[in-house]
DRENMARNU-783128 format. One line per 2 residues: number of its first residue (from 1); their letters; for each residue z, y, x of N, C-alpha, C. Coordinates in pm, 1 decimal, decimal comma, padded with zeros to 6 digits. Layout:
N
NUM) A) Z/Y/X/Z/Y/X/Z/Y/X ~ ...
END
This chain:
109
1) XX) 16247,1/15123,0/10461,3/16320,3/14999,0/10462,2/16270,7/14907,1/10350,6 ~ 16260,6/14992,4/10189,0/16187,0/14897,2/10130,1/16073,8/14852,7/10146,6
3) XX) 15974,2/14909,1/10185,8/15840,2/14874,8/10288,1/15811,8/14758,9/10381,4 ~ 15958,0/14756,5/10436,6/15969,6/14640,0/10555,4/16044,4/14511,8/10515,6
5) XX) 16062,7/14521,3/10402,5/16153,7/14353,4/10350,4/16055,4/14314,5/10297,7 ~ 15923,3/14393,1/10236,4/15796,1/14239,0/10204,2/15765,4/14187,1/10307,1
7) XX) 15784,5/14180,7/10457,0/15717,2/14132,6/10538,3/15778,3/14039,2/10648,8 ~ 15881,6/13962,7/10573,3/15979,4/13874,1/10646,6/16028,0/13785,5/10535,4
9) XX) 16073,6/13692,4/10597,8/16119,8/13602,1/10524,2/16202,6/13583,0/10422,3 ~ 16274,0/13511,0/10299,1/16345,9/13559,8/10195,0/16514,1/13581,1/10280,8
11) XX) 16550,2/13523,0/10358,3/16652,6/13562,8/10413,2/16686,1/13667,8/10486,9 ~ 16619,0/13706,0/10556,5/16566,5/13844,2/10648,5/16545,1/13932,7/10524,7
13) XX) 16447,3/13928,5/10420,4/16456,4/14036,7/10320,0/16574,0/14080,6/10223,1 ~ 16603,2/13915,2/10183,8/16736,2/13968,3/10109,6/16836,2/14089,2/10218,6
15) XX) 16873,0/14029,2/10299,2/16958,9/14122,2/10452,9/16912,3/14302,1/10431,9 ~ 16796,7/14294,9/10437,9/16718,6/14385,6/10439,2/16726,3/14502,4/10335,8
17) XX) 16719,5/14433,0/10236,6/16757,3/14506,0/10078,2/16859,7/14581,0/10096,2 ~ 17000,3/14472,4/10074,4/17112,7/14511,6/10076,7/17164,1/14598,6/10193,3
19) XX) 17079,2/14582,4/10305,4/17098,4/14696,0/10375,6/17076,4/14863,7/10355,8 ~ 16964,2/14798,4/10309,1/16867,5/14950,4/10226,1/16948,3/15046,0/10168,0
21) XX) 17011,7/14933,3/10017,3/17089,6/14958,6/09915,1/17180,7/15061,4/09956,8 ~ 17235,9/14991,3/10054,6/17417,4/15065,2/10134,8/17354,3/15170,0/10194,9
23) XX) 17249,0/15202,3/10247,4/17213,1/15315,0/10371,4/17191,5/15448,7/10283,1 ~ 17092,0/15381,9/10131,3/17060,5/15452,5/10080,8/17205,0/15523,6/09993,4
25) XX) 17270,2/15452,6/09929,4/17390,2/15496,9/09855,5/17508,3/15557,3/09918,9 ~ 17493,2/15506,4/10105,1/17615,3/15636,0/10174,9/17527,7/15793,7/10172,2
27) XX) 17399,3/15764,9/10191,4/17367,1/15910,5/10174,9/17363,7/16004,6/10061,1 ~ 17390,0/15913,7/09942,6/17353,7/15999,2/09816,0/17559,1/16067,5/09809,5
29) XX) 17643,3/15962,3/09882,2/17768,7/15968,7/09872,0/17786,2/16121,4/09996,0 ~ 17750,2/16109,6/10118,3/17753,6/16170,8/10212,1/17723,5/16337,9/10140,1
31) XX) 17573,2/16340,8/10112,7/17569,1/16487,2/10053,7/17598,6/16530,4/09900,0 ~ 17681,2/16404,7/09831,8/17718,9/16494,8/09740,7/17867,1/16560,4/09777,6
33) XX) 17936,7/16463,0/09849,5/18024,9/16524,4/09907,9/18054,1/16683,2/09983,1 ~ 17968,0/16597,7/10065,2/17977,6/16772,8/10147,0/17881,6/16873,6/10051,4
35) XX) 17871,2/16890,7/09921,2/17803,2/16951,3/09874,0/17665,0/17052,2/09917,4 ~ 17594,7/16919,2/09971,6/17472,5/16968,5/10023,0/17370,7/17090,2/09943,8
37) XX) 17342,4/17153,2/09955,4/17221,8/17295,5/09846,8/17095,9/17207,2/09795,2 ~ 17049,8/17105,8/09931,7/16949,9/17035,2/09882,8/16974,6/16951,8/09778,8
39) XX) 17072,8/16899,8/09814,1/17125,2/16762,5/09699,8/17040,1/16752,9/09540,5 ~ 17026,6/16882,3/09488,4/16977,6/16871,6/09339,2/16858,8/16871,4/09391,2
41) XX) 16797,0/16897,3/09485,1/16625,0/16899,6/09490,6/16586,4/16772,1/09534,9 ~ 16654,1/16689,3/09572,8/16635,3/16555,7/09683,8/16681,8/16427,1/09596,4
43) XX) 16754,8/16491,8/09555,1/16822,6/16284,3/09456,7/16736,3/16215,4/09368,1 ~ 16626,1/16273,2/09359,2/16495,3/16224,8/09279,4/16466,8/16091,9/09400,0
45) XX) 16460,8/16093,6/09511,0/16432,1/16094,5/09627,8/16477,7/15962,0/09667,2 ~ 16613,6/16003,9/09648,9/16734,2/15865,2/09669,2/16708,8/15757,2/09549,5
47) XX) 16705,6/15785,5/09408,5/16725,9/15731,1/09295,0/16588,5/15639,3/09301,2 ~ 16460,7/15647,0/09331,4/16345,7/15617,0/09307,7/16387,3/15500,1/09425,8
49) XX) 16397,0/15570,9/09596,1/16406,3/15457,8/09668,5/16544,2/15316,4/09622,3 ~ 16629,7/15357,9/09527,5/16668,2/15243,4/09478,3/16668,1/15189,0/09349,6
51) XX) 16571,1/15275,5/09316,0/16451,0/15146,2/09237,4/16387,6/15049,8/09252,1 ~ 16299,3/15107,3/09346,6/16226,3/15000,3/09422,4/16313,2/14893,0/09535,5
53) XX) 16457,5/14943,7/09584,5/16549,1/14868,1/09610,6/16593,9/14742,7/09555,4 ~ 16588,4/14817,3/09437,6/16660,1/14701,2/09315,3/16612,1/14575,0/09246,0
55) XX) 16435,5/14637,0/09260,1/16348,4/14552,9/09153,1/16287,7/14451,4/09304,2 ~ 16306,8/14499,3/09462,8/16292,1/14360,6/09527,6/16416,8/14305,5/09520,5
57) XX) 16529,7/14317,5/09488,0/16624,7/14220,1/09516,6/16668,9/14150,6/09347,5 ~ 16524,6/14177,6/09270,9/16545,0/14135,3/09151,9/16626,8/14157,9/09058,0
59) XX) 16706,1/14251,2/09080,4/16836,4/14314,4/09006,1/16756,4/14412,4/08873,3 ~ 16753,6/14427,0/08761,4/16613,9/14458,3/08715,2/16719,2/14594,9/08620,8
61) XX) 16801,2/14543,6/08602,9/16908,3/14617,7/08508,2/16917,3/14786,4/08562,5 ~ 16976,1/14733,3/08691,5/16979,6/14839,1/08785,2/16873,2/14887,2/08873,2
63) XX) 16749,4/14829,3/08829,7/16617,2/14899,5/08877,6/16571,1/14998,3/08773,2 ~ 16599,6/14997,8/08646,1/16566,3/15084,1/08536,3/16629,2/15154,7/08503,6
65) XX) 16754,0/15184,0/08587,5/16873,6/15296,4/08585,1/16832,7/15398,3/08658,2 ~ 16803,3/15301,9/08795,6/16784,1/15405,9/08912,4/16644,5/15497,6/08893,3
67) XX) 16563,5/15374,2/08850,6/16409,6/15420,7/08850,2/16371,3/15575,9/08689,2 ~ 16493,2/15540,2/08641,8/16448,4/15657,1/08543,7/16540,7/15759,0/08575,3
69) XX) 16621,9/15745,3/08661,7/16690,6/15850,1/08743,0/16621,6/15919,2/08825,5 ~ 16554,3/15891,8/08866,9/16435,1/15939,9/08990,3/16357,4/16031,4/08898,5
71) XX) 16313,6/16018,8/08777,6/16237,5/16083,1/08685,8/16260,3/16239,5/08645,0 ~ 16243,8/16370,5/08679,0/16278,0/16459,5/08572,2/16188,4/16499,4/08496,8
73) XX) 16203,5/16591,9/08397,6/16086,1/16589,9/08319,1/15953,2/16679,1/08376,2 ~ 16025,3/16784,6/08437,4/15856,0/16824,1/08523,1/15796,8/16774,5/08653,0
75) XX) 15844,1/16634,7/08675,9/15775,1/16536,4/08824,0/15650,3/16466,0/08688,9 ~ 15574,2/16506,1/08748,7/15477,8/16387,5/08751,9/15520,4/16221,3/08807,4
77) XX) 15488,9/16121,5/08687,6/15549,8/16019,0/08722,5/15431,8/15958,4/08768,5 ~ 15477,3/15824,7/08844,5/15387,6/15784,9/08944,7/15379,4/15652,0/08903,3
79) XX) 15253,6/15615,3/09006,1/15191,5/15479,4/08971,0/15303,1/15351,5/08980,4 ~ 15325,0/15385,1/09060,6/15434,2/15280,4/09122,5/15570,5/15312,6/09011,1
81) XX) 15590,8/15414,6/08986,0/15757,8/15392,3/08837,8/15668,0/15320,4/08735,1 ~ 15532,7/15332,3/08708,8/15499,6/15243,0/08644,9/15510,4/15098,2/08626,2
83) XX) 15458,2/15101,2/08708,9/15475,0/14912,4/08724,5/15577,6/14878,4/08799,0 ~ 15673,0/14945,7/08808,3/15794,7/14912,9/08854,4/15856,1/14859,4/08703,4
85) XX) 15849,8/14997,7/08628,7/15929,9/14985,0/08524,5/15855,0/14885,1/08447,0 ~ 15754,6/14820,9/08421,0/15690,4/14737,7/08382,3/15727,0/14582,9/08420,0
87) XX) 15736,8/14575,9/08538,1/15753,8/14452,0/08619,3/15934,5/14409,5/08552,5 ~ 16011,9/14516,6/08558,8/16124,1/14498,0/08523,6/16165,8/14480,3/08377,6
89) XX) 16134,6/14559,5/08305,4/16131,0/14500,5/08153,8/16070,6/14354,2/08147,3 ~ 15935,8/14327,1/08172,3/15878,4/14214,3/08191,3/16017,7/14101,5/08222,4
91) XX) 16071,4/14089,1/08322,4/16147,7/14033,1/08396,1/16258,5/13995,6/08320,5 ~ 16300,7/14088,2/08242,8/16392,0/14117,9/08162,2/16414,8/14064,1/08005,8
93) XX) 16255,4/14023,6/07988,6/16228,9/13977,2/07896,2/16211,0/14071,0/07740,8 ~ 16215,8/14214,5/07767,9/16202,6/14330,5/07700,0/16035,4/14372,2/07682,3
95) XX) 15925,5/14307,8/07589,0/15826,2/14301,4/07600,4/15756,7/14417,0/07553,1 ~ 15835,9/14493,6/07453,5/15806,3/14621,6/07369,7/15833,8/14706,0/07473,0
97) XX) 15931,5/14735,0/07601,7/15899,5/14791,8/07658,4/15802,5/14788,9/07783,8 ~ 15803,5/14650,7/07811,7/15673,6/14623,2/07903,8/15545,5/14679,8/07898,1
99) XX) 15504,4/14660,5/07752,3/15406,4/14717,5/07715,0/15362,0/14858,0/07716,1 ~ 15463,4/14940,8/07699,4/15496,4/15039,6/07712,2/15439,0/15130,0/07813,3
101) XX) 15501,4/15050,8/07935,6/15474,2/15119,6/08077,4/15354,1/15053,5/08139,6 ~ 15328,2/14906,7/08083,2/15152,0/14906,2/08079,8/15063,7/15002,8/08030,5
103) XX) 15094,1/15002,4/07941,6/15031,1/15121,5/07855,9/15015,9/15273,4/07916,5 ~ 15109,4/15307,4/07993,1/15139,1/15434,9/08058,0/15074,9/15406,3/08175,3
105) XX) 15051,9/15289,9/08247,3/14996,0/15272,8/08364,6/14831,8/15317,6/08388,7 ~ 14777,5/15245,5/08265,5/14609,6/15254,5/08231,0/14584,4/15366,4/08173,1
107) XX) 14677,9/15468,2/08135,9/14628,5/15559,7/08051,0/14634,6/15686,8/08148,8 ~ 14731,5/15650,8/08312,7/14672,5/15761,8/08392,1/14612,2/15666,2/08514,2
109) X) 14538,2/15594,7/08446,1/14422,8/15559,8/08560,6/14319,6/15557,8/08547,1
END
């Protein structure tokens, strides 16, 4: 879903997002509820896709919540939490950490 809101218009994407947002957050609601087994292996899963949720609908606060939620310490972090988390500090106007995750970007590339 986040995949498919770069490729429409800002009204159609905004729609799109916030759809995302909700689809993605009844499911994180759905199996913690029913106390799914997977649940602790999978919410890396959920948290990342509303990262990248967050940081298209420009919400940047709550892109660096979600997006370091997605993180544990033995995942290999990825190109994309990079410059996610980059784009969003940036945005944010937080330049010490911008740099940061620039910095982390080039140093596994």
């Amino acid at each position: 879903m986040a995949n498919d809101s770069t490729c429409t218009d800002s009204t159609e994407r905004i729609a799109l997002v916030d759809k995302g947002i909700k689809t993605v957050k009844e499911g994180l609601d759905y199996l913690q509820k029913t106390g799914e087994p997977a649940f602790s292996a999978t919410k890396h899963i959920y948290y990342q896709q509303l990262g990248a949720l967050y940081s298209q609908k420009e919400v940047y606060d709550s892109c660096i919540y979600f997006s370091k939620m997605s993180q544990s310490p033995k995942d290999k972090q990825s190109n994309d939490y990079f410059v996610r988390m980059f784009h969003a500090y940036y945005k944010l106007g937080d330049l010490e950490n911008a740099v940061h995750y620039a910095d982390e970007y080039f140093r596994h590339n």
